[in-house]
N, C-alpha and C positions, 0 to 999 in steps of 0.2 A: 221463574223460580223452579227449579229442580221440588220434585217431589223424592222422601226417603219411605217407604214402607217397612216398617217392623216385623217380624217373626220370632216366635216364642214356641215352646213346647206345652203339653196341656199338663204338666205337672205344676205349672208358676200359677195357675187354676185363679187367673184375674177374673174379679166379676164381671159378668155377661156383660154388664152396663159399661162398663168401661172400653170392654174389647170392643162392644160396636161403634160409641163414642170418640175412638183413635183411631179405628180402621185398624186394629192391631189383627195379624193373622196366624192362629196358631195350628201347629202341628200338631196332630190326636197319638199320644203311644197306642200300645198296644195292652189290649189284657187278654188273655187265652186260659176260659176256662171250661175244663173237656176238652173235646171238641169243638168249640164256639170258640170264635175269637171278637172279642170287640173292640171298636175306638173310643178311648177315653176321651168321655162327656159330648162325642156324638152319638153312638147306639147303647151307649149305660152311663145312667146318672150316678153321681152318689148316693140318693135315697134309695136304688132299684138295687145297686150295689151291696148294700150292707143288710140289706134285709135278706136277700140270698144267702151271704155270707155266714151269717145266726144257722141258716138251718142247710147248705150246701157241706156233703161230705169231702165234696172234691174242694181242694186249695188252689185258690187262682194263681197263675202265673205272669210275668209281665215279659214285655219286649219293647223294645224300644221302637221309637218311629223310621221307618223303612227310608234309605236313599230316595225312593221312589215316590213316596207323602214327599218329602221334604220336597223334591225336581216340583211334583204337582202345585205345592203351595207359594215354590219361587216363583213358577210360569206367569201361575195367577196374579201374584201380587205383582210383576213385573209387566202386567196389559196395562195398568195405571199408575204404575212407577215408574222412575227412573236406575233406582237402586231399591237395596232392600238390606238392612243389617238384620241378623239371625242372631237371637240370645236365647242357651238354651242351660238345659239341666245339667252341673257339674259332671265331666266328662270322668270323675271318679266313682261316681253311681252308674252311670249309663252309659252307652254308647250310642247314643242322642246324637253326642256333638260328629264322632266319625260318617254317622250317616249324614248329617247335611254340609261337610264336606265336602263327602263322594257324593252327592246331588252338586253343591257350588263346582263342583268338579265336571260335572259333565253339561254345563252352561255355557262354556266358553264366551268370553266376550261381554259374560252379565256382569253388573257389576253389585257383587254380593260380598259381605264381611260376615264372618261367623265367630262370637265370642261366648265364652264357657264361665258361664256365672259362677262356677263353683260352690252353689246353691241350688235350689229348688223351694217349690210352694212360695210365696208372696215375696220372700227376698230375691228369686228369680223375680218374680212380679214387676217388683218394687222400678228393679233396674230397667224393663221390657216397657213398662208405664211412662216413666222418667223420659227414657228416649223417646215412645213415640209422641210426649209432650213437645219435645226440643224439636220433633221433627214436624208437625204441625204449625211450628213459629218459624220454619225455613231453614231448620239446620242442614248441613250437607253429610256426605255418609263420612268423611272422613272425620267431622268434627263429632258427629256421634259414633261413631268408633271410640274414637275419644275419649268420652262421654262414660260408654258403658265398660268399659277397661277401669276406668276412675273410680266408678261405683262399687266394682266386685269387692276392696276390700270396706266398704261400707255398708253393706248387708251383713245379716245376721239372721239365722233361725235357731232356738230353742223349743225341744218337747218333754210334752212327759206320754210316757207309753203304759199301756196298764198291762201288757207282757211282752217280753221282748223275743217271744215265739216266731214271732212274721218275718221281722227282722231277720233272725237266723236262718228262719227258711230259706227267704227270698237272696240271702249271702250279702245283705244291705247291713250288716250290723258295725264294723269298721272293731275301730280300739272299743267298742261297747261288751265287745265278748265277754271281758273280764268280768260281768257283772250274771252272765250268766251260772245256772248253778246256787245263786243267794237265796235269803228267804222268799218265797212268795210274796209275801205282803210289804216288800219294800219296792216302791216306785222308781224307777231310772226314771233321772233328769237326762234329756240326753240334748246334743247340739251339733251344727256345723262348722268342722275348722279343718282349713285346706281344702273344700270339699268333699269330707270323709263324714262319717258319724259315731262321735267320741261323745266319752263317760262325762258330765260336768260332778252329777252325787248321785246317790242313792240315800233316797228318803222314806220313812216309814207309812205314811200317808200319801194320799193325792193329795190333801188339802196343803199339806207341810210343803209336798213338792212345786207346785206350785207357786206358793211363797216364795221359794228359794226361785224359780224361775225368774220371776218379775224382779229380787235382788240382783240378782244375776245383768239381767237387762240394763237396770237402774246402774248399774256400775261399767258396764259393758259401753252404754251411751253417754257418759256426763262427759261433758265438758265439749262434747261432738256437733254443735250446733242441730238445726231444724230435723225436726225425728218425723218419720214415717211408720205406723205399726197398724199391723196385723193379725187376726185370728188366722191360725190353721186347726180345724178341728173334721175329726172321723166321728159323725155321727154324732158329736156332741155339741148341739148350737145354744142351748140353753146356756150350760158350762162353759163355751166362749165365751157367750156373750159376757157373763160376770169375769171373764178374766182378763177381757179387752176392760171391763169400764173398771175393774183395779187397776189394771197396767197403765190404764192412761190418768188414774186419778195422782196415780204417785210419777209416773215420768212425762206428763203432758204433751203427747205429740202432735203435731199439726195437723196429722190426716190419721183418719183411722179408717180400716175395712174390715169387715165380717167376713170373710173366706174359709171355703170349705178345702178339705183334702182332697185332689181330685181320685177315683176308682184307683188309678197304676201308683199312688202312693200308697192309697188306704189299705193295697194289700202286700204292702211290707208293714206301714204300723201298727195294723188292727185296728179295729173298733175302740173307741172311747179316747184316741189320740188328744192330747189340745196342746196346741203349742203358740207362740207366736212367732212373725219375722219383722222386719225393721230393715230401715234405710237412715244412715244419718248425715247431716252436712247437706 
């Protein structure tokens, strides 16, 4: 039986447990801040992350993972592989998916597939999980190709940001622009669609936004069969946690995860982010 290895980027920010569990292998981006550069959730966690962040003048920058990561992490997965499919951050955020390309590119003869979730944080997850389930029970790389092509329009991420400062910075803000400019104390809902980052509302509260999030979800999934949902939260696990056990009290999904935002997200959403992602079908 042919063995398939998975690869993912460290923004899909699956829990440790899992990636050891699947043998899932991910790529670390990048975050450069100064002078210092680090790999996301190898040399800065998210707790080390945002506690700098509170009192750091300088605004971190990101980068995507180098042709170079990617070649290293194919090699590797490829000493105990046969193949390897690469699922990574929508290639409308990043330039993730070009670089492990130009890595699949200079393999010749490997046999690698690279597909662009159009996604990111746990709805990238969702899909990188799902396969290396299918690949663990003997799936082949072509039927997981398949596989994760099928999924992309079945994920889904929804947040609320508590300013849409980061975003703008980092040039991650998409059709959300428009919302720049309003009152302060109105919260963007915000979500993914085409792998862009568009307006859903603007609400007066967290609390209201919120609400409308998990509406949102609730209408976004019916009638979709078996639901998959997740936290994505910036420093706010307490506040997931109550918004996983609402979301799934009113849309009951099969599988739930606590996940965090990993550092090269958290410094486009800022601090206090929560969102969730989903898989359905």
């Amino acid at each position: 039986m042919s063995r398939i290895a998975i690869v993912t980027d460290s923004t899909a920010y699956i829990p440790t447990s899992l990636v050891a569990e699947y043998g899932i292998h991910v790529a670390p981006q990048q975050l450069i801040w100064g002078a210092e550069t680090f790999l996301d959730g190898v040399d800065i966690q998210p707790r080390q992350f945002y506690e700098r962040l509170k009192v750091d003048k300088v605004n971190p920058k990101t980068s995507q993972a180098s042709p170079g990561t990617f070649k290293e992490v194919f090699e590797k997965a490829l000493q105990t592989a046969d193949g390897v499919l690469t699922i990574v951050v929508s290639g409308k955020l990043s330039q993730t998916l070009n670089s492990a390309l130009v890595a699949k590119s200079e393999l010749a003869g490997a046999q690698i597939e690279v597909v662009d979730s159009e996604a990111t944080a746990m709805a990238l997850g969702f899909i990188a999980l799902t396969c290396a389930r299918a690949a663990a029970d003997g799936a082949s790389l072509a039927d997981l190709k398949q596989l994760a092509d099928s999924l992309v329009p079945r994920v889904g991420v929804a947040f609320v940001v508590d300013t849409l400062d980061y975003l703008h910075r980092g040039g991650r803000i998409g059709g959300a622009a428009k919302f720049i400019g309003n009152a302060l104390s109105l919260k963007p809902v915000l979500h993914l669609k085409d792998g862009r980052v568009e307006p859903l509302e603007r609400v007066r509260t967290k609390k209201k936004a919120v609400e409308f999030m998990i509406d949102h979800i609730a209408k976004s999934v019916e009638g979709k069969g078996p639901l998959r949902l997740a936290t994505l939260h910036a420093n706010a696990e307490a506040e997931a946690k109550e918004l996983l056990d609402s979301a799934a009290a009113r849309i009951h999904p099969e599988e739930t995860l606590l996940a965090e935002v990993s550092p090269v997200v958290g410094a486009h959403t800022g601090p206090g982010t929560v969102g969730l992602a989903w898989m359905t079908g």
